[in-house]
C-alpha positions in Angstrom: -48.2 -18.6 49.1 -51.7 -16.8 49.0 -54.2 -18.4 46.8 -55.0 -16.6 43.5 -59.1 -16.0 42.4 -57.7 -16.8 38.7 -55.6 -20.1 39.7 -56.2 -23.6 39.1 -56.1 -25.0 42.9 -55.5 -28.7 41.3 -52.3 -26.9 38.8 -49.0 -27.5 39.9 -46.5 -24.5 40.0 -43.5 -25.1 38.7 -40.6 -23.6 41.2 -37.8 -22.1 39.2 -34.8 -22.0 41.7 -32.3 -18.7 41.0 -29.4 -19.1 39.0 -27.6 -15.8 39.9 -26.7 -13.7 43.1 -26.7 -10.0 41.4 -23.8 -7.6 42.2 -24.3 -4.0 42.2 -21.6 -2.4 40.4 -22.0 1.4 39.7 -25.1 3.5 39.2 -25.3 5.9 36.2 -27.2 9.0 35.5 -28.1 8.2 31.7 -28.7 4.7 29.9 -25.9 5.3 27.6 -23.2 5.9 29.9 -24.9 2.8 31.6 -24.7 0.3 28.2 -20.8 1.5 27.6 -20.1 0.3 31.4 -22.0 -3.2 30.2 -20.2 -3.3 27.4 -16.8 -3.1 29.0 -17.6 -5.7 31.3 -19.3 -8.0 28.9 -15.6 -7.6 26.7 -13.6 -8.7 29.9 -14.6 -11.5 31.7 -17.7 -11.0 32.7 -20.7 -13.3 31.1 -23.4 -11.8 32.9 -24.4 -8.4 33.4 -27.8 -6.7 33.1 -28.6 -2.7 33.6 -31.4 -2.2 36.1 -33.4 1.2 35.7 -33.9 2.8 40.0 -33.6 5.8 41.6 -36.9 8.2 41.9 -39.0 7.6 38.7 -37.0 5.6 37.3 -34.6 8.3 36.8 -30.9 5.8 37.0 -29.4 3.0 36.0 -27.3 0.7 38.0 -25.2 -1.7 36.2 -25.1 -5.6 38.0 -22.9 -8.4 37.6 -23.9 -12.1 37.9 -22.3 -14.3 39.8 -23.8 -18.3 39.2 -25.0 -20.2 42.8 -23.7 -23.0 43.3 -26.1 -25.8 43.8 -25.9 -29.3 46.1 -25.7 -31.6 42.8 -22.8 -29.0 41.1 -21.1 -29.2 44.1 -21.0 -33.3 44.5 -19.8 -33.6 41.3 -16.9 -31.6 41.5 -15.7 -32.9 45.0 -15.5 -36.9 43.1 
């Protein structure tokens, strides 16, 4: 990591590991079209899904699912 003119060189940074792999799962012209999609999934099964604005200028919205990572300590607990 490059060091920062405005950072602390004795501050620790705290590393915040990612919880989710995102999931493309359409891509809409408007936002509302885009929150009706979310909604739908959010009423199934889905617990987490987020609408991303793309496309030239901003101009889209793609809708993405979240799907949790697993991490070394979930999976030793599971397997005993």
């Amino acid at each position: 990591m490059t060091q920062k003119s405005w950072r602390n060189p004795d501050e620790k940074i705290e590393v915040k590991p990612q919880k989710f792999k995102w999931n493309s799962h359409k891509v809409f012209d408007d936002f509302v079209s885009a929150d009706e999609e979310r909604k739908k999934l959010l009423a199934g099964k889905q617990k987490h899904v987020k609408i991303h604005r793309c496309g030239p200028d901003g101009t889209k919205f793609k809708v993405k699912i979240g799907n949790p990572i697993k991490t070394k300590t979930e999976d030793n607990q599971s397997s005993t």
